[in-house]
Z-matrix of the N, CA and C atoms (Angstrom, degrees):
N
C 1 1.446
C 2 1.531 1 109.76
N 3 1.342 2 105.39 1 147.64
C 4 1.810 3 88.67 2 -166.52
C 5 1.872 4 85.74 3 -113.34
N 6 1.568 5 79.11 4 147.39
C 7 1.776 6 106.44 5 -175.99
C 8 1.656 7 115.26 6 -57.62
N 9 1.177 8 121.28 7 124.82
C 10 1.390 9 124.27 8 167.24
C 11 1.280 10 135.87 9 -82.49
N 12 1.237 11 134.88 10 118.95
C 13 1.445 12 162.22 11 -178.74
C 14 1.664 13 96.57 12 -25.81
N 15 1.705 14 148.21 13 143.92
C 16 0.828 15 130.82 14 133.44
C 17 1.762 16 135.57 15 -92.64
N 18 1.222 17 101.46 16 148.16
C 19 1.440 18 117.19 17 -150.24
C 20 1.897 19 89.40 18 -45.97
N 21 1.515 20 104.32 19 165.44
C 22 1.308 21 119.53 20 155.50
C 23 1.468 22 117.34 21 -75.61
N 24 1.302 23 117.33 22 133.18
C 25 1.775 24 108.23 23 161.28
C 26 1.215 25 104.52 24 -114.12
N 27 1.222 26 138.60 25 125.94
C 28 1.740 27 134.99 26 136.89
C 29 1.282 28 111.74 27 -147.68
N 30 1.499 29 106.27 28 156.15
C 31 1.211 30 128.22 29 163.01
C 32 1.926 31 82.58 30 60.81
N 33 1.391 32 131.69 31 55.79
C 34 1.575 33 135.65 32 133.09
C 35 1.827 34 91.85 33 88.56
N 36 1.746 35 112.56 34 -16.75
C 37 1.460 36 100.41 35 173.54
C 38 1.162 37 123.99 36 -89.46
N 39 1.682 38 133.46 37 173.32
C 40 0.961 39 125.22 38 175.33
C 41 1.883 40 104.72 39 -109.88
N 42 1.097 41 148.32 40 114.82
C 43 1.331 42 168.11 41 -145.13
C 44 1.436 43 109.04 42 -117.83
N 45 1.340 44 118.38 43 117.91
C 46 1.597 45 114.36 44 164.15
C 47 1.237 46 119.15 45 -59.18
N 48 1.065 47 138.76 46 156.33
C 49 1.749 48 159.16 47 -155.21
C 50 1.386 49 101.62 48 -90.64
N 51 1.611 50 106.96 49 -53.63
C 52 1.220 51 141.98 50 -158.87
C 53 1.896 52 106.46 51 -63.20
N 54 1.290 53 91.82 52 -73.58
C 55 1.797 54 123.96 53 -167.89
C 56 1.315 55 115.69 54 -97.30
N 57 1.779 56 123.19 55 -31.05
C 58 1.163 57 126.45 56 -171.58
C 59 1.392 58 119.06 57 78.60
N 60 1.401 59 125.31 58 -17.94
C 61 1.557 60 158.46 59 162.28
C 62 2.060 61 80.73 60 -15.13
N 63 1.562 62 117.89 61 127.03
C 64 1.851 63 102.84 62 141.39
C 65 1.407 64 107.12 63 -75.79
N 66 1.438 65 78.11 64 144.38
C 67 2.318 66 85.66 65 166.40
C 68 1.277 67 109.12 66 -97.76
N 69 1.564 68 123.64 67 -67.16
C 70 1.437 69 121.99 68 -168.81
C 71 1.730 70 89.74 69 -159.31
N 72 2.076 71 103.98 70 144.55
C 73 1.215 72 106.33 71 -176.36
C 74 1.653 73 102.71 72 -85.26
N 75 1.560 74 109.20 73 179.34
C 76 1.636 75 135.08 74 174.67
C 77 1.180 76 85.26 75 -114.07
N 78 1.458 77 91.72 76 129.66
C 79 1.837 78 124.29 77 153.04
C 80 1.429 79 130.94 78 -82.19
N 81 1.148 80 106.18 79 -11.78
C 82 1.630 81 125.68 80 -172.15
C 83 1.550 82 119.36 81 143.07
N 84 1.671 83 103.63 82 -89.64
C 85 1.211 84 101.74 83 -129.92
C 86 2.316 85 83.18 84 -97.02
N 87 1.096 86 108.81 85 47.56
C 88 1.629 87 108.44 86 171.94
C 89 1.272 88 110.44 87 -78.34
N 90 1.713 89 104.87 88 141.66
C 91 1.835 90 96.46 89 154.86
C 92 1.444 91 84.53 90 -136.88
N 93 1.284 92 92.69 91 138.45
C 94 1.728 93 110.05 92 -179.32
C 95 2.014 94 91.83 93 -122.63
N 96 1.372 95 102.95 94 141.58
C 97 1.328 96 88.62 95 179.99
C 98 2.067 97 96.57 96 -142.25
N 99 1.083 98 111.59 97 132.25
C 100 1.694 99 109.02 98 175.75
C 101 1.167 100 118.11 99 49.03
N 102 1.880 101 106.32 100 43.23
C 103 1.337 102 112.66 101 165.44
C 104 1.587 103 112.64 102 -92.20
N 105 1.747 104 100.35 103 128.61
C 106 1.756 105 94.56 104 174.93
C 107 1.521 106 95.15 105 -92.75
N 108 1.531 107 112.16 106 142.00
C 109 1.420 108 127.88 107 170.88
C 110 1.310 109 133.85 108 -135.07
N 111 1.200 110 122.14 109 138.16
C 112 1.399 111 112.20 110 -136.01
C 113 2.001 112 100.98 111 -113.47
N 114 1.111 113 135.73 112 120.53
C 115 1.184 114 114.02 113 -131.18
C 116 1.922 115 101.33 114 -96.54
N 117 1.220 116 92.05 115 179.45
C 118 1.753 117 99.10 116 -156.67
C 119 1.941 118 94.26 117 -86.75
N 120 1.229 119 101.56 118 18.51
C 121 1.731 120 108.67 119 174.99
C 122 1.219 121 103.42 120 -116.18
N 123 1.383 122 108.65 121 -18.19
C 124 2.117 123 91.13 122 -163.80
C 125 1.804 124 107.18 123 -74.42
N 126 0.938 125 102.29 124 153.80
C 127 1.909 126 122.62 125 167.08
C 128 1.404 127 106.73 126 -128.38
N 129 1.623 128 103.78 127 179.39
C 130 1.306 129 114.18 128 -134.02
C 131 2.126 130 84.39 129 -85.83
N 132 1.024 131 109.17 130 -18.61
C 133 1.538 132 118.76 131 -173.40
C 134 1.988 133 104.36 132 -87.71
N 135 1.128 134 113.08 133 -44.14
C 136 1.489 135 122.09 134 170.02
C 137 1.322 136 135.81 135 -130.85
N 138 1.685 137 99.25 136 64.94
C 139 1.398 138 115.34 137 -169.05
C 140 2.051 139 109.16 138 -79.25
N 141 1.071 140 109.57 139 105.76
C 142 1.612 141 108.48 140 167.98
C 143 1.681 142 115.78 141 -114.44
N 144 1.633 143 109.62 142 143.25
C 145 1.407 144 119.93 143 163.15
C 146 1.454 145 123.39 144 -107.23
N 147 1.299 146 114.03 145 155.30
C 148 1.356 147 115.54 146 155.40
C 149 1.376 148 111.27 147 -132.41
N 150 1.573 149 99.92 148 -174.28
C 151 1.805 150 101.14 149 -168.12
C 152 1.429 151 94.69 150 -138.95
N 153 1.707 152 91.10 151 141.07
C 154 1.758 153 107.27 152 -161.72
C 155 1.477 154 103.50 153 -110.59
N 156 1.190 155 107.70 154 140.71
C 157 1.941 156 105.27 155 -163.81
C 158 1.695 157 78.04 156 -152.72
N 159 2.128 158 111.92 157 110.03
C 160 1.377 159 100.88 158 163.40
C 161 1.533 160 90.17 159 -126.50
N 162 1.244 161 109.84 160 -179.54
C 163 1.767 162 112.24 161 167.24
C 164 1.862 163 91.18 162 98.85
N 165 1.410 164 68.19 163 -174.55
C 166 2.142 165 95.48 164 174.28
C 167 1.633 166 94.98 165 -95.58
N 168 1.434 167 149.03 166 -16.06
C 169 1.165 168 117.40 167 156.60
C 170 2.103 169 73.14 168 116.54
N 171 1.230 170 91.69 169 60.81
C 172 1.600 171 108.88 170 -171.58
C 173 1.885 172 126.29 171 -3.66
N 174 1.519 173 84.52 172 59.99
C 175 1.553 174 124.72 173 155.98
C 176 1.982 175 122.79 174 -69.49
């Protein structure tokens, strides 16, 4: 299985690895942990994911 990229965070967005594309902002208080996401650029010819890990790992 080939290894996935982790997402960009800045400035409260979450950013593909890949494209730099924003996907969707953070409001605060999220923990997303070993989400694969599939990004708001891919098509059916150049589909890429990454995986979004925010928080302490929902501590």
């Amino acid at each position: 299985m080939k290894t996935l990229k982790k997402a960009i965070i800045r400035d409260n967005w979450i950013r593909c690895p890949t494209c730099g594309k924003k996907q969707f902002m953070l409001y605060g208080g999220e923990v997303i942990h070993g989400l694969k996401f599939r990004c708001r650029t891919s098509n059916s010819r150049q589909e890429h994911y990454f995986l979004i890990d925010t928080g302490n790992g929902g501590e």
